[in-house]
DOVEXPA-115040 format. One record per residue (C-alpha): y, z, x; residue in three letters. Coordinates in pm, whole numbers, padded with zeros to 5 digits, always signed. Example, Ala and Ser with C-alpha at 12.3 -4.5 7.8 and 13.67 -1.06 7.14 Angstrom:
2
-00450+00780+01230ALA/-00106+00714+01367SER/
! end
This chain:
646
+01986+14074+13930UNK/+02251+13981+13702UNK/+02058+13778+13490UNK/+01782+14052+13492UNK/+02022+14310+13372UNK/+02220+14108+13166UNK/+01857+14073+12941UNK/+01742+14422+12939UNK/+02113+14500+12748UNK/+02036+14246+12540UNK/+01640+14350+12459UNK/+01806+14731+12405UNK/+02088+14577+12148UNK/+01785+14453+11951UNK/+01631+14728+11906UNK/+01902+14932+11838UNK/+01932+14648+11554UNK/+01625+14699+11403UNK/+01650+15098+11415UNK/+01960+15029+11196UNK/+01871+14747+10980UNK/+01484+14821+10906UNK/+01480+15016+10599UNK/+01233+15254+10521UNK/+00900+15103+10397UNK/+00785+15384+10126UNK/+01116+15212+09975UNK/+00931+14873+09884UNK/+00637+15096+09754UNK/+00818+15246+09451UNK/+00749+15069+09114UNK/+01033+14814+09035UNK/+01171+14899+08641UNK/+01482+14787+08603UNK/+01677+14534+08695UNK/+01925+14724+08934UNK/+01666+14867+09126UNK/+01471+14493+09120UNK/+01830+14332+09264UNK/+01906+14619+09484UNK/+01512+14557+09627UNK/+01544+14247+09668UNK/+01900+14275+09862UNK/+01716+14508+10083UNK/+01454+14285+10224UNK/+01657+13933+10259UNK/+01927+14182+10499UNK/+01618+14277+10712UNK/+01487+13946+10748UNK/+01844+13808+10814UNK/+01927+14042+11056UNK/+01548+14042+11216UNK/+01618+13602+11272UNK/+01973+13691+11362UNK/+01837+13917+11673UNK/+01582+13690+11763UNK/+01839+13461+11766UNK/+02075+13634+11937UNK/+01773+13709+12210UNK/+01712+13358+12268UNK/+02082+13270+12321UNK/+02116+13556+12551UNK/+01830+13422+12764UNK/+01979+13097+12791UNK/+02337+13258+12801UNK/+02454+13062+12478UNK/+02672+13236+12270UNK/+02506+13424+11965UNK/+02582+13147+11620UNK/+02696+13304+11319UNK/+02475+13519+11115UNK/+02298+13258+10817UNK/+02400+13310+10486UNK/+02044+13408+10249UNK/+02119+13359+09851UNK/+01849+13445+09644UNK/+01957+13344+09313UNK/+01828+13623+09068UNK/+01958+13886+09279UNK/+02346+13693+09282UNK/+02330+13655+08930UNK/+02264+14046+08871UNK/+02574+14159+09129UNK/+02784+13911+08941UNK/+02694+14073+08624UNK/+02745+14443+08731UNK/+03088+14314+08884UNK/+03135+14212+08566UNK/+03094+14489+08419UNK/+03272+14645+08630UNK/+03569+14484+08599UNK/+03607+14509+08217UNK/+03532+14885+08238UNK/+03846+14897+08504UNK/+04055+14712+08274UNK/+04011+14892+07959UNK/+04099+15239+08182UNK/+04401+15046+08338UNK/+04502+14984+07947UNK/+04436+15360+07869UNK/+04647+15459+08185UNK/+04935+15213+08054UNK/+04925+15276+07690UNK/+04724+15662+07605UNK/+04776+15696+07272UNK/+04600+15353+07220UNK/+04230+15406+07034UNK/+03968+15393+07236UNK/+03644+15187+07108UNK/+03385+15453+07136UNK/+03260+15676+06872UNK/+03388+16006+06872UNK/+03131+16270+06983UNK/+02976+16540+06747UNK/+03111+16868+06658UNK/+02951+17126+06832UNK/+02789+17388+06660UNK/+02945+17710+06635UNK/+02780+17907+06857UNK/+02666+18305+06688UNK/+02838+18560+06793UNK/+02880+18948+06692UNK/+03203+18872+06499UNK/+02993+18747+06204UNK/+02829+19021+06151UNK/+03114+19299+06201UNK/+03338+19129+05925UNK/+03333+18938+05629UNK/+03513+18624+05529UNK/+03610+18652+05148UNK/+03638+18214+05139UNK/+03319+18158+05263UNK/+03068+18415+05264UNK/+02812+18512+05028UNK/+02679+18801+05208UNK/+02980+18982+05036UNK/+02976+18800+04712UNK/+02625+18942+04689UNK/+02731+19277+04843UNK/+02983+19281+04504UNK/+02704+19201+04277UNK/+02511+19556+04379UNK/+02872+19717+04346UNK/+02928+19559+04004UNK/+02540+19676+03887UNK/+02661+20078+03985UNK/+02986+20023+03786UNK/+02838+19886+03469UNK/+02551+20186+03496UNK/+02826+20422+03546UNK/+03070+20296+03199UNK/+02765+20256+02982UNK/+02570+20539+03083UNK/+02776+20738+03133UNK/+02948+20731+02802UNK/+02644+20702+02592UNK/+02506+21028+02833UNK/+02847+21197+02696UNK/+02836+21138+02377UNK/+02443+21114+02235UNK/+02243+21430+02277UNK/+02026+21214+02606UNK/+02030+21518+02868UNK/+01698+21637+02747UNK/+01445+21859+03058UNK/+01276+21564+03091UNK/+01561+21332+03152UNK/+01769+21504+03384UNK/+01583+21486+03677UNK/+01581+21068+03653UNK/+01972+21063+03578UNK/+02049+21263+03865UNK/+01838+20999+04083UNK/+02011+20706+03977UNK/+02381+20913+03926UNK/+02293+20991+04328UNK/+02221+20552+04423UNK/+02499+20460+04216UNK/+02723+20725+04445UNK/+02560+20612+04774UNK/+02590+20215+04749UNK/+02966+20350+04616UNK/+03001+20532+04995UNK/+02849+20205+05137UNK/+03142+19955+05000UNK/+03411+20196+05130UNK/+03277+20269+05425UNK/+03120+19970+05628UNK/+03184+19683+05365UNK/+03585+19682+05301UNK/+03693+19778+05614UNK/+03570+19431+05729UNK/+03732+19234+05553UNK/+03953+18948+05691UNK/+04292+18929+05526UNK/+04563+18669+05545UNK/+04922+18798+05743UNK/+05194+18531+05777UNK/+04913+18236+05735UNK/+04680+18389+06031UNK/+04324+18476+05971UNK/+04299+18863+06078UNK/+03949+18944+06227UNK/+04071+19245+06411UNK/+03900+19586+06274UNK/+04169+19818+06337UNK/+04383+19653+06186UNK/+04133+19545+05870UNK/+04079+19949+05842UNK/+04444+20045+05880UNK/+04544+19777+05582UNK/+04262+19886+05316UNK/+04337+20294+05403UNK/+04698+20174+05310UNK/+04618+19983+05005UNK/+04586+20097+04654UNK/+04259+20020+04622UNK/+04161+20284+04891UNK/+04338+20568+04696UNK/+04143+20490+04362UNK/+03795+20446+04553UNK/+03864+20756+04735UNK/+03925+20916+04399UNK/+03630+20761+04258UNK/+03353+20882+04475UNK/+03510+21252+04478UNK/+03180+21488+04395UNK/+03277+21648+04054UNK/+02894+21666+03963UNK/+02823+21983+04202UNK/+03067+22166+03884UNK/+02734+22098+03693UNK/+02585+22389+03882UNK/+02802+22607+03744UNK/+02937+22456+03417UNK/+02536+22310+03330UNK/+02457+21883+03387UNK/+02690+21697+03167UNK/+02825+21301+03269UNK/+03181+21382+03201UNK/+03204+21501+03542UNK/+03131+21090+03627UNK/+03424+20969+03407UNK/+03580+20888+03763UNK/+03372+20620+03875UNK/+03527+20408+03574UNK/+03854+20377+03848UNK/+03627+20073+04064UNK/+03692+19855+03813UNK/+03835+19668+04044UNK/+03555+19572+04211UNK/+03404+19456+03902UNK/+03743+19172+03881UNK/+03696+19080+04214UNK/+03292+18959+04178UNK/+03410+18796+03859UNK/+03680+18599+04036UNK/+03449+18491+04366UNK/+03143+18427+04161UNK/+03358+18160+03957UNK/+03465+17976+04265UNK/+03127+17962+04388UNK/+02965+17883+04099UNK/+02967+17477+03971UNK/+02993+17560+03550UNK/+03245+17844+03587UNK/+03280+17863+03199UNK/+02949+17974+03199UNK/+03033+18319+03343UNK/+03317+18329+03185UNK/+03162+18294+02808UNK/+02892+18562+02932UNK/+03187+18795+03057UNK/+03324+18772+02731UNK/+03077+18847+02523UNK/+02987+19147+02793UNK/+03413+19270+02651UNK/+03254+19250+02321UNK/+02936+19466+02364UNK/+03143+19720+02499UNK/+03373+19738+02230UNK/+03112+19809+02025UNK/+02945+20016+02266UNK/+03256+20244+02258UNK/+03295+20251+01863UNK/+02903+20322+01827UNK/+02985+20630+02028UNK/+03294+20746+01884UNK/+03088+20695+01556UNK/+02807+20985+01657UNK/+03084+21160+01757UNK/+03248+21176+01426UNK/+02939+21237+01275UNK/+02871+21550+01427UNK/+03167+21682+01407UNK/+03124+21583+01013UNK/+02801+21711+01029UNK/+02505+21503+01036UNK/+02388+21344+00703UNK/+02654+21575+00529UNK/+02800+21255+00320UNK/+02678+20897+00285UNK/+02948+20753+00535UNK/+02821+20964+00826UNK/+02524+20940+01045UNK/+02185+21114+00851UNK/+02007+21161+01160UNK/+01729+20957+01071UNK/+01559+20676+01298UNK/+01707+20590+01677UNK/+02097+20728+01625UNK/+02229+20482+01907UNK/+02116+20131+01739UNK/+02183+20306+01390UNK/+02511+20341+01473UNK/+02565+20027+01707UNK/+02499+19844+01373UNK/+02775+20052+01176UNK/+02989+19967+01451UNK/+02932+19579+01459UNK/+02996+19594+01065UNK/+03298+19763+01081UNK/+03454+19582+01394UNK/+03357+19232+01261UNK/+03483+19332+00907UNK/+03167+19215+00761UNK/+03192+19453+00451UNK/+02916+19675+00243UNK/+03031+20013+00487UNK/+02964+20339+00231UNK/+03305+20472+00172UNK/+03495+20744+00313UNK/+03482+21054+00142UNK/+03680+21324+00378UNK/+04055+21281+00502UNK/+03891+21311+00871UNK/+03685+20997+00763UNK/+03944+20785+00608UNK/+04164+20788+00917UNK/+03833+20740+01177UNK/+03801+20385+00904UNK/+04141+20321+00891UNK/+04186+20336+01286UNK/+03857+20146+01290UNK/+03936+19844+01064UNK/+04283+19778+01313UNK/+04132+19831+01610UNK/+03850+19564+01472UNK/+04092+19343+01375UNK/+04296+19300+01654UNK/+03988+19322+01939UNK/+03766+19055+01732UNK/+04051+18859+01718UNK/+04137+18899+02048UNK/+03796+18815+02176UNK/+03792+18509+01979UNK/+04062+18346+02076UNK/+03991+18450+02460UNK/+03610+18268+02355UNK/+03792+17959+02217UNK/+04054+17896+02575UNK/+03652+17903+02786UNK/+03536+17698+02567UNK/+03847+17486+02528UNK/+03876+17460+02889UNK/+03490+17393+02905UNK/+03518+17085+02710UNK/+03875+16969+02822UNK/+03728+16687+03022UNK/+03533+16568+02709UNK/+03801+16593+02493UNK/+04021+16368+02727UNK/+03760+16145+02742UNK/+03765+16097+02333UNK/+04102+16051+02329UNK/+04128+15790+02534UNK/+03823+15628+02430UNK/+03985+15603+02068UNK/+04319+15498+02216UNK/+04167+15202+02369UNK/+03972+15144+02068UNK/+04264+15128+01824UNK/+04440+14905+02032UNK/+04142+14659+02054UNK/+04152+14672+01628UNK/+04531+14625+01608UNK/+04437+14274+01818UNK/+04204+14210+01652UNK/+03951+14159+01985UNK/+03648+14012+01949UNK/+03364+14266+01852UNK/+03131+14203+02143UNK/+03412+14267+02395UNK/+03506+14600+02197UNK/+03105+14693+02244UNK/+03093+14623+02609UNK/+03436+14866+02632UNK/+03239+15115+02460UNK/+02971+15079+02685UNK/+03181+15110+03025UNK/+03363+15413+02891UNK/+03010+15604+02830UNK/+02801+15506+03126UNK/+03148+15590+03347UNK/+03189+15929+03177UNK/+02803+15999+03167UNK/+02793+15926+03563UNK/+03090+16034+03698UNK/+03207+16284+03445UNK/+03555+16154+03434UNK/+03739+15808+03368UNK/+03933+15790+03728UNK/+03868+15984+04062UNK/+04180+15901+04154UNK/+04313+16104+03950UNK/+04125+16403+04083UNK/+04196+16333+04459UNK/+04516+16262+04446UNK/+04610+16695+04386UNK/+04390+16765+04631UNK/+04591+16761+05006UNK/+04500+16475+05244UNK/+04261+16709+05475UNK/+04040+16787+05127UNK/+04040+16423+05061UNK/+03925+16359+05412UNK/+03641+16569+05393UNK/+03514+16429+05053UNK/+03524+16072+05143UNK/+03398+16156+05490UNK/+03039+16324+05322UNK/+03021+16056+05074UNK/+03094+15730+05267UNK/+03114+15719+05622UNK/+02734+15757+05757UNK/+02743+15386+05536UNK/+03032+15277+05718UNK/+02891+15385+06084UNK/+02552+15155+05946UNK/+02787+14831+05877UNK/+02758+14554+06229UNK/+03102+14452+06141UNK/+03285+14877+06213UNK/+02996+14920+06473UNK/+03236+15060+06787UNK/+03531+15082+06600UNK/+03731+15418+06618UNK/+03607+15670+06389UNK/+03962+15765+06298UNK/+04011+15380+06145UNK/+03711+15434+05941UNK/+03829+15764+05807UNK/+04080+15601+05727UNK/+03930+15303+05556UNK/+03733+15608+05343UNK/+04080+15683+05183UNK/+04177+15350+05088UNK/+03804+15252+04904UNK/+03828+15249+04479UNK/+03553+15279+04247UNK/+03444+15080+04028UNK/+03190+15045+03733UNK/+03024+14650+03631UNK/+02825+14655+03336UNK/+02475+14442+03377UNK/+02537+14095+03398UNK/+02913+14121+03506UNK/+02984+13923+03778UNK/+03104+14104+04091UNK/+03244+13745+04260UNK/+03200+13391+04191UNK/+03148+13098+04433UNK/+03449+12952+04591UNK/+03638+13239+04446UNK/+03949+13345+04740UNK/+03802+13686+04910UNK/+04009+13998+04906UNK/+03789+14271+04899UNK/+03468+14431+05073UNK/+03220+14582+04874UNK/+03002+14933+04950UNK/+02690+14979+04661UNK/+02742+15352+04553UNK/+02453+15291+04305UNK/+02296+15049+04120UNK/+02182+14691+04225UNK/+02350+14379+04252UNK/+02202+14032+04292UNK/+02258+13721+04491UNK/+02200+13439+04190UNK/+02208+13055+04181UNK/+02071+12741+04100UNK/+02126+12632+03759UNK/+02242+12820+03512UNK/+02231+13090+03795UNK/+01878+13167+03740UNK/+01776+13161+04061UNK/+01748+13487+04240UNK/+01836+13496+04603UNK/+01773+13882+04705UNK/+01897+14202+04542UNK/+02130+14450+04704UNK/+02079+14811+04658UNK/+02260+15141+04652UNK/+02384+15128+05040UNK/+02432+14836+05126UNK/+02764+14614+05217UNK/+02921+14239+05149UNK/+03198+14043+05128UNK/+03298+14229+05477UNK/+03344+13885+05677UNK/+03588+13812+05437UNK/+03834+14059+05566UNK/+03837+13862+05852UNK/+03886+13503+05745UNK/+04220+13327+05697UNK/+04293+13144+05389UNK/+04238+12788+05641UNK/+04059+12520+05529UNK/+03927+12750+05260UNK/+03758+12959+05510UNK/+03821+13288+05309UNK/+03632+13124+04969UNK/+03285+13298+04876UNK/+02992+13146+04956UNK/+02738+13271+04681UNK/+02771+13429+04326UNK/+02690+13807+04301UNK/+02605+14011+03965UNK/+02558+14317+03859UNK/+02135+14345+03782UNK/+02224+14667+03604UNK/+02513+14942+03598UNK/+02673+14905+03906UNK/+02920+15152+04099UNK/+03094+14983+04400UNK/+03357+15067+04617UNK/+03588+14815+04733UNK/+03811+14775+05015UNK/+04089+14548+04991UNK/+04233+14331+05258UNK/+04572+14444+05280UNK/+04478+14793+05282UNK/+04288+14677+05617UNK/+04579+14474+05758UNK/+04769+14799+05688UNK/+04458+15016+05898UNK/+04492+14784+06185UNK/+04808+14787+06260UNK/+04752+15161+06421UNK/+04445+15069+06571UNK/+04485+14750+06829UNK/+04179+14786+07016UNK/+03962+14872+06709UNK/+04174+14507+06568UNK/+04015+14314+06890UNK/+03650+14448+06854UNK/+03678+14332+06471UNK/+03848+14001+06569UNK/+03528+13925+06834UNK/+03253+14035+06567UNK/+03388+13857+06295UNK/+03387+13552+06483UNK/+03027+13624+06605UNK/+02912+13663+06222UNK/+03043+13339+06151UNK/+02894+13172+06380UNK/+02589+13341+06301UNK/+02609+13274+05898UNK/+02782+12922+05931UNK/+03098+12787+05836UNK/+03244+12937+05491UNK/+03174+12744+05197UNK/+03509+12622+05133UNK/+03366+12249+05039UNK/+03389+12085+04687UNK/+03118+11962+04499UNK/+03033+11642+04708UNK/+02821+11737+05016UNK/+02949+11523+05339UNK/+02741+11198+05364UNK/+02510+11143+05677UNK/+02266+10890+05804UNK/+02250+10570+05619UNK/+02480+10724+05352UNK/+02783+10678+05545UNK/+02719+10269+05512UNK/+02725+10274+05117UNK/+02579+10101+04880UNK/+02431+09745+04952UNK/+02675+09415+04833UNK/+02485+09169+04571UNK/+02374+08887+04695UNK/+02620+08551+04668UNK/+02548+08358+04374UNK/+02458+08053+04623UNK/+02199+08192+04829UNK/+02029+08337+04513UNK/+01996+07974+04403UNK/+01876+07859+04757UNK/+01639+08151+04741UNK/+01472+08075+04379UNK/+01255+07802+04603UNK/+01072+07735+04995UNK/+01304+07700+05254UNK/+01049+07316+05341UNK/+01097+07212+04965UNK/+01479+07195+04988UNK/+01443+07032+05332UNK/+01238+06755+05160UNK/+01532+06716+04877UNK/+01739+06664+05207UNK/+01539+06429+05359UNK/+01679+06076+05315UNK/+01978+06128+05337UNK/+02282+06146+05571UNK/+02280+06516+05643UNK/+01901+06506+05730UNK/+01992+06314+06022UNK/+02265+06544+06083UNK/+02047+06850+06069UNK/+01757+06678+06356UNK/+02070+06617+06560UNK/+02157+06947+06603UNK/+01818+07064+06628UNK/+01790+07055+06948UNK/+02121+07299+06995UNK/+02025+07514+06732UNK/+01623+07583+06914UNK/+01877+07761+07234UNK/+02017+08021+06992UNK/+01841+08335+06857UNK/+01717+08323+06512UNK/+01963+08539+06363UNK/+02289+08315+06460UNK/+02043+07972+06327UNK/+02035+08151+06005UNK/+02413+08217+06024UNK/+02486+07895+06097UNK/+02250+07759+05848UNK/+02407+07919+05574UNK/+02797+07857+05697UNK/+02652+07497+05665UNK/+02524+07543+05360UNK/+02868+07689+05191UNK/+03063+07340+05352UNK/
! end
């Protein structure tokens, strides 16, 4: 009964086994991709099977009442080689967060992640920034077309007889847009704006309305817009009753301002607001010309207006004559016309002149860059003359001074950088340079911080076609990044030979960086010219040393890929002229043959036997014969020739 009931328990433990151990079979069914799920698979089954042998094992020993052995221990050998890899893996991924724990501020080796976009929001539409937006810029160019309508229309309306039936009824329609876009800009448009309070960006509309209704500007727009033209009903049309709208002028400084720091040739605008001064100088004086005129009376001498032709170009022209002091003006007859000349001349005098010399400071500051460039292009070239320097080295200084100007539009962009603050900087060398740096093998999982960084330290520089770039077994200091142009890997002799041809993008010399100045391991391996005109930037090694030093984790990954790469290219070609000898080389060259033996050798080995024959030493020679026949052949000859010398 015991027994009996001793292996029914033992029967139920076994299947209580297999209810645990047997996994599912739709598990083995599933397609097999990778090699976690292959591993994990393959774990699976060898634990059922073990366990399945270890209960019919255990089943067996129960029936004989032997105590159950050990459980067996399966390896399958793919399957341990995948666990210890994952452990691996593992392990290094707990390390490196142990070393974050320890030290946070150290850099970590992945890339930073993306900005997010900003998502949209109602805030940019309810206000307007005056850095960035052009919405508003363009806003101020409607504002700026009412204004000029308003002090050229307006005056010419006042003053030339233009309010004919006809003509009303179209100067009231565009008197009427010029006042509504006017109501638009003060009501919805300015108070928008953001505004600057103790260095904080203010996007809050109360406040935005409460600071323009206390502004200046709000008193002189309200002023502006104030409906003097409903005193035509009573008083009959007339534009003097507009003469207010001339108070937005400011507007009009404010687009002139924001379209020159949008706009990439500034002193474009700025000649074409000058000359805009100009035609409304004369603009004015035309006017004020018909005006005298008429009060003169028309035609009544020859320096007034006769009334004949179109009487606002007629006396536009008399205006431009008299301003610009050309000469040939009919002279003043009247004491009223004498002082309208008089006042005329001085007032042309000092506004020509004044517009003049406002046209020469554009232009001047137009050309400033061109005229720095000239002067030190002939500084450099009189000092070349007083040294009397060769003539084909002054030419190729000629031609680096206008292929640099021509492509960069300045001699240094240091020089520019260096007044703009570090964040500007930053930016700039960030657009230009760093999607190159993220393509290099050598920065690949560096921090992006250290190659920001590395941006600030690169310097430009211009080789002229044919210049070389570096030489072979020259000591390397410097990376090099191809802004544009080619360069080309030469040898052979006479470095004719053409290896391959870098373009505009691509790096070397980085591996360089890396080496130390053992064994010559830091030499250059291959000569490199410039195909054609060549801009590179260049990164030197101390600046990277320097870089490092902040950056000890990014300073392992480099360590570990620049040993990789030179594995991977071969030792650095720090080896003279004379290649190491191999093979049968290392022997050198063959020794002449002994004076003797070339004697011995002139005849048969059997003829100078015979000349032996005879004599003592032939009977010598068959005496030893015998000892000689037990030796192999090359120790006879030995021997033979030892004999031979005695």
């Amino acid at each position: 009964k015991g027994g009996k009931r001793q292996r029914q328990k033992s029967k139920q433990r076994v299947r209580n086994t297999r209810q645990v151990v047997a996994p599912n079979r739709s598990m083995y069914r599933h397609k097999r991709t990778s090699n976690t799920s292959h591993c994990l698979y393959n774990l699976t089954f060898l634990k059922y099977k073990a366990n399945k042998c270890i209960s019919l094992l255990f089943l067996m020993s129960s029936e004989e009442g032997a105590p159950p052995p050990p459980p067996p221990i399966v390896i399958n050998r793919v399957s341990d080689d995948q666990l210890r890899e994952i452990i691996k893996r593992l392990r290094d991924r707990t390390k490196l967060h142990k070393e974050k724990v320890t030290d946070p501020y150290a850099s970590s080796p992945e890339c930073s992640p993306p900005h997010a976009s900003m998502p949209f929001t109602l805030g940019s539409v309810l206000f307007l920034s005056l850095t960035k937006d052009r919405r508003y810029i363009k806003w101020l160019s409607v504002v700026t077309v009412a204004y000029n309508y308003n002090i050229w229309f307006a005056t010419a309306r006042l003053c030339f007889p233009y309010h004919t039936p006809a003509a009303v009824p179209f100067w009231i329609l565009f008197d009427i847009l010029s006042d509504i876009i006017n109501v638009i800009d003060i009501i919805i448009f300015q108070p928008r704006l953001q505004f600057v309070k103790g260095g904080d960006i203010i996007v809050n509309r109360p406040m935005s309305k409460q600071k323009y209704r206390q502004s200046t500007r709000f008193q002189t727009d309200l002023i502006s817009i104030i409906p003097f033209d409903l005193l035509s009903l009573y008083f009959g049309f007339s534009s003097v009753y507009r003469l207010n709208r001339f108070l937005r002028i400011e507007s009009f400084f404010e687009f002139s301002d924001r379209l020159e720091s949008i706009m990439a040739k500034a002193y474009i605008w700025r000649v074409a607001r000058t000359i805009g001064y100009l035609l409304y100088c004369l603009h004015i004086n035309s006017c004020l010309y018909y005006v005298a005129s008429a009060y003169e009376g028309l035609g009544s001498t020859k320096w007034t207006y006769d009334g004949q032709g179109t009487a606002y170009l007629r006396c536009y022209y008399f205006a431009t004559r008299t301003l610009i002091t050309i000469g040939g003006l009919p002279e003043p007859h009247t004491l009223f016309e004498i002082i309208f000349q008089m006042v005329n001349f001085f007032m042309g005098v000092f506004v020509f002149s004044s517009l003049i010399g406002q046209m020469r400071d554009v232009i001047g500051a137009a050309t400033a860059g061109q005229t720095y460039f000239r002067a030190s292009m002939d500084t450099c070239v009189a000092y070349m003359n007083t040294y009397s320097i060769p003539r084909m080295v002054q030419n190729r200084v000629r031609t680096w001074y206008n292929y640099t100007w021509d492509s960069q539009g300045m001699l240094d962009e240091s020089e520019l950088l260096d007044k703009m603050p570090l964040v500007m900087r930053t930016a700039i060398a960030v657009d230009i340079n760093l999607a190159t740096f993220q393509k290099i093998d050598l920065f690949k999982g560096c921090d992006n911080q250290m190659l920001v960084d590395m941006l600030l330290r690169l310097k430009s520089i211009v080789y002229l076609p044919g210049d070389f770039v570096c030489k072979k077994g020259d000591i390397g200091r410097e990376m090099y990044i191809i802004k544009a142009g080619e360069v080309q890997v030469i040898g052979g002799p006479d470095n004719k030979i053409v290896f391959v041809t870098l373009k505009a993008g691509c790096v070397f010399g980085e591996i360089s960086l890396l080496q130390s100045a053992k064994d010559g391991g830091n030499r250059r391996t291959a000569n490199v010219a410039a195909h054609g005109f060549a801009n590179l930037f260049v990164l030197d090694k101390k600046d990277l040393n320097d870089i490092l030093v902040h950056y000890p984790e990014s300073q392992k990954v480099l360590a570990r890929k620049g040993r990789k790469l030179m594995k991977a290219k071969g030792p650095a070609a720090a080896k003279t002229d004379e290649e190491k000898k191999k093979g049968l080389a290392l022997f050198g060259n063959k020794p002449p043959t002994p004076k003797l033996l070339r004697a011995f050798g002139k005849g048969g080995l059997l003829d100078k036997l015979k000349v032996l024959k005879g004599s003592r030493l032939h009977t010598y020679i068959l005496h030893t014969q015998s000892v000689l026949a037990h030796l192999s052949y090359p120790i006879q000859i030995a021997l033979f020739i030892v004999y031979l010398c005695i």
